[in-house]
C-alpha positions in Angstrom: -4.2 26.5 -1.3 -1.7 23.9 -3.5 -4.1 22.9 -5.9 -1.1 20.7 -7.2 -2.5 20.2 -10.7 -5.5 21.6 -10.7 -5.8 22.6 -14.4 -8.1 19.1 -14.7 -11.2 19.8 -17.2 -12.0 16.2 -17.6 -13.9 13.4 -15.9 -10.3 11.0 -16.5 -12.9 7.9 -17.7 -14.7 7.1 -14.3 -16.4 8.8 -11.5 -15.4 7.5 -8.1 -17.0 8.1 -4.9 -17.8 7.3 -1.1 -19.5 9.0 1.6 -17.7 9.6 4.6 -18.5 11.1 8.6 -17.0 14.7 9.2 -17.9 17.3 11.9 -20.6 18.8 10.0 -22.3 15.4 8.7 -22.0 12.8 5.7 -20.4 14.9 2.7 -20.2 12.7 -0.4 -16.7 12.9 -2.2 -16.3 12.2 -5.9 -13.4 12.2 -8.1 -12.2 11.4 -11.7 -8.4 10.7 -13.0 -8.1 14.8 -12.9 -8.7 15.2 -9.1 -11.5 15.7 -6.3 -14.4 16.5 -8.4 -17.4 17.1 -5.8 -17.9 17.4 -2.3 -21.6 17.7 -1.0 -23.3 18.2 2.2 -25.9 16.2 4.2 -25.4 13.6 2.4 -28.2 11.0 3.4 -30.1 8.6 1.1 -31.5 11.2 -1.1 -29.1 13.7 -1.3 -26.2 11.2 -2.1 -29.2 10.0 -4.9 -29.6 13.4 -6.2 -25.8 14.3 -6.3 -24.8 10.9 -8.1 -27.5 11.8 -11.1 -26.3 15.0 -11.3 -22.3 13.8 -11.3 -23.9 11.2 -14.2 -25.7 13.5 -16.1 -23.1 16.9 -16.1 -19.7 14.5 -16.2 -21.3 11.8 -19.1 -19.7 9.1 -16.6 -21.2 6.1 -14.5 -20.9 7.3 -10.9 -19.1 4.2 -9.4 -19.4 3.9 -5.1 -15.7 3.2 -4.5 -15.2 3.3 -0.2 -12.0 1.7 -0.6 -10.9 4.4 -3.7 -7.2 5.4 -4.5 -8.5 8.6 -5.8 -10.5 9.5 -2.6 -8.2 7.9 0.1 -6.0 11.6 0.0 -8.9 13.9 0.1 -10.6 11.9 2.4 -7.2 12.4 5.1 -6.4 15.5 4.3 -10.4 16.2 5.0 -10.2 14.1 8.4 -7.1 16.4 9.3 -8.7 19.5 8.7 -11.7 18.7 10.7 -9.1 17.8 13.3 -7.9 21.2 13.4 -4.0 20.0 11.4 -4.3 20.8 8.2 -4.6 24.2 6.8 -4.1 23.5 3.1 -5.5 21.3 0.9 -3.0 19.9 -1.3 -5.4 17.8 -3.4 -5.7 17.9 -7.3 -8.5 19.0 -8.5 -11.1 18.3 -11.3 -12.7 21.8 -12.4 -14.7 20.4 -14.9 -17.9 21.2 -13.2 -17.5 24.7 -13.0 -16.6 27.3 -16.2 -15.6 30.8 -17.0 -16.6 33.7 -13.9 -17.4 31.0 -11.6 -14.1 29.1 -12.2 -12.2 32.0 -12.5 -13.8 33.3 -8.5 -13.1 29.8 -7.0 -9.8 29.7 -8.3 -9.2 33.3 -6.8 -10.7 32.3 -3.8 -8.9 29.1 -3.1 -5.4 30.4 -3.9 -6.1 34.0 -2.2 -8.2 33.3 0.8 -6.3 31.4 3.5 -7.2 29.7 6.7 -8.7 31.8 9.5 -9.5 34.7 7.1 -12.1 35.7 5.2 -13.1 38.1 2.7 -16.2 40.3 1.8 -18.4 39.0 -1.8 -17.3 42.6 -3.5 -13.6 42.6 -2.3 -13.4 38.9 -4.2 -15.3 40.6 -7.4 -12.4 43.1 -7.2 -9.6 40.7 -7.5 -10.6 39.3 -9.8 -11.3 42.5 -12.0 -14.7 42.9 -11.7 -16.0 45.2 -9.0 -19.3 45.9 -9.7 -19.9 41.5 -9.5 -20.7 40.9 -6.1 -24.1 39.5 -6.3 -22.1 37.4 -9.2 -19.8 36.1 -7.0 -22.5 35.2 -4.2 -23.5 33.0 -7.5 -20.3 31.6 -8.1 -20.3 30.6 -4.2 -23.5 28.9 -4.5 -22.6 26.6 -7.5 -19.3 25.6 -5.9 -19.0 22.3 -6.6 -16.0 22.1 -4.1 -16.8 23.4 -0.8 -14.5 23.4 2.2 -11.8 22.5 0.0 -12.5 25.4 -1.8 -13.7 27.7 0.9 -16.9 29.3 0.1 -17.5 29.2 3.8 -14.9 32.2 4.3 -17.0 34.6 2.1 -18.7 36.7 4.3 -20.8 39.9 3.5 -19.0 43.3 4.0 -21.4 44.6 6.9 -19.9 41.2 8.8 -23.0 39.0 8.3 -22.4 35.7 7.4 -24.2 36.0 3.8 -25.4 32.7 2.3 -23.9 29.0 2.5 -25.2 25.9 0.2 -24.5 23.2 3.0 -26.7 25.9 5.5 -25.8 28.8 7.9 -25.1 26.6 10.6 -22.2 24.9 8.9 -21.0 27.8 8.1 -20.6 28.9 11.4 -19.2 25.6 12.4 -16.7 25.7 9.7 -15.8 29.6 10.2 -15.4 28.3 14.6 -13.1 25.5 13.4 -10.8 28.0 11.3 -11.0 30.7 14.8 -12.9 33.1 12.7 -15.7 32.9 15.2 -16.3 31.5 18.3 -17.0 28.0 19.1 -20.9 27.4 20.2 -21.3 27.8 24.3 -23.3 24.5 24.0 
């Protein structure tokens, strides 16, 4: 993953964002003058409610619904390209700011070690980044990504070969692990 100036730790002034179709449902997109900020799943009436207090509240910025946004008109292609089974790697930047210290330092990891059509176990990503006894730490870090898809938490997978936990639900996971050829698309 290009994460082509990703070292963003700050909201840039305003919080844009829009909600926009996919394959797996409404995910809400937000970004600042740093990058892509948020993505979040399912995002109906009350999800989209719950995500913009949260954006408010952790980001100290007015959440502003922006369709039509500069900021969001990249991620939003690159994220209808990838759904159409073109794009590979995100080349977005990215706002960090809502994640800090192990967590940031396992999503970075993950999005510039894990590529397309792979995936890797929770305690093979602990290794790499130097701590192997953190598994169950990095199943946390996966949890609180504030980032998926873009930052694949959907390619972490548990060692046995179960699918392990996934914030937007198993079946997304599944869908988004088909999409990449990881697993097999659905018979019906």
């Amino acid at each position: 993953m290009n994460s082509k100036g990703d070292a963003g730790d700050g909201t840039g002034g305003t919080v844009e964002w829009a909600v926009v179709g996919s394959d797996i449902g409404p995910l809400l997109l937000a970004a600042t003058g740093a990058g892509l900020v948020s993505v979040v799943f399912h995002a109906g009436p009350a999800v989209r409610d719950r995500a913009v207090g949260q954006l408010r509240a952790r980001l100290g910025a007015e959440p502003v619904e922006t369709p039509g946004s500069a900021r969001l008109t990249e991620p939003i292609r690159q994220l209808a390209e990838y759904f159409a089974g073109s794009l590979r790697e995100f080349s977005l930047p990215l706002d960090w700011s809502l994640t800090s210290g192990f967590n940031r330092q396992v999503l970075r990891e993950l999005a510039a070690g894990v590529p397309y059509g792979t995936v890797v176990g929770y305690g093979d990503l602990a290794r790499r980044v130097g701590q192997p006894g953190a598994a169950q730490a990095v199943g946390t870090a996966m949890g609180s990504n504030p980032l998926p898809v873009v930052v694949p938490c959907h390619r972490v997978v548990e060692s046995d070969g179960g699918l392990g936990g996934f914030g937007g639900g198993l079946e997304t996971k599944r869908q988004l692990l088909a999409l990449e050829g990881v697993l097999p698309q659905p018979l019906f």
